[in-house]
VOGU-3710 file (C-alpha; in Angstrom, 3 decimals, decimal comma):
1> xxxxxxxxxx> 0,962/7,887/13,301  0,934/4,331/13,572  3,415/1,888/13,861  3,635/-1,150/10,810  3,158/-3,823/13,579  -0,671/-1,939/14,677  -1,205/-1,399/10,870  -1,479/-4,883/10,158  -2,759/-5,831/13,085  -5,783/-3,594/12,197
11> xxxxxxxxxx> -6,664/-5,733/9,156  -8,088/-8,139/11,629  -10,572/-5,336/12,235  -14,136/-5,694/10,153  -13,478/-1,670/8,929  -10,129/0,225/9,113  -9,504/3,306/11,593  -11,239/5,849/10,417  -8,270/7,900/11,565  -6,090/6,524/8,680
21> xxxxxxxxxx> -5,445/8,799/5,633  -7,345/7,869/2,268  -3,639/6,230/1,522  -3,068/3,982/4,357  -7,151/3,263/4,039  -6,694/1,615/0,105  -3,652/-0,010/1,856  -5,956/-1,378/4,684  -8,587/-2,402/1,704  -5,287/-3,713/-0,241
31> xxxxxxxxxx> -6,541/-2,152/-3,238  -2,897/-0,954/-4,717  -1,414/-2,908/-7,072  -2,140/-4,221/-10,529  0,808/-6,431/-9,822  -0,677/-8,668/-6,991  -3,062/-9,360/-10,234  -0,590/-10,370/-12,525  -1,186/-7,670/-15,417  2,503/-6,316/-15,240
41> xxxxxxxxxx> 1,216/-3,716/-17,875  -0,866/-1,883/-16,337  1,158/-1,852/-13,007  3,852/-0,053/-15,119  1,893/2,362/-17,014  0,481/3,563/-13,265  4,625/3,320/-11,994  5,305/5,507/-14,890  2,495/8,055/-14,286  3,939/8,235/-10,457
51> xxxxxxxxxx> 7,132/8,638/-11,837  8,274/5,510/-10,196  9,615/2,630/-12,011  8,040/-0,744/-10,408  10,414/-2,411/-7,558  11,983/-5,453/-7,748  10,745/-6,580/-4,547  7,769/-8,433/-3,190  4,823/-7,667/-3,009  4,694/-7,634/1,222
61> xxxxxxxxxx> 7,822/-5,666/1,340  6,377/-3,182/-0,949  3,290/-2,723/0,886  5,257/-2,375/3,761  7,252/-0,046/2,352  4,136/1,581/1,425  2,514/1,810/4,685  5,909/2,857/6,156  6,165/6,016/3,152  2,493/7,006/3,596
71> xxxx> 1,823/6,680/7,311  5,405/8,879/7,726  3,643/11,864/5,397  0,309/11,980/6,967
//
């Protein structure tokens, strides 16, 4: 496990650790939101299909959040 502070200090890094779960590794890539892009849509279908409903927070405290819930699990 890895602490938030080491996660993102590992972006600095040209490839991620390749001790990091497939979750925290899109993380790392920042492939995980259609929201950064805009298309709100297609965010909530993908919400919806998680069973989630898209947070009214931004976009660094829900990565966060996401590194936090994913780096807990694996």
């Amino acid at each position: 496990m890895t602490s938030i502070d080491s996660f993102k200090d590992s972006i600095k890094n040209n490839t991620p650790d390749p001790s990091y779960s497939p979750m925290l590794t899109s993380l790392w890539y920042d492939a995980y939101l259609h929201r950064k892009e805009g298309d709100l849509w297609n965010a909530d279908y993908w919400y919806a299909k998680a069973k989630k409903t898209r947070p009214n927070i931004s976009l660094e405290e829900e990565w966060e959040s996401l590194v936090e819930a994913f780096n807990a699990k694996y």
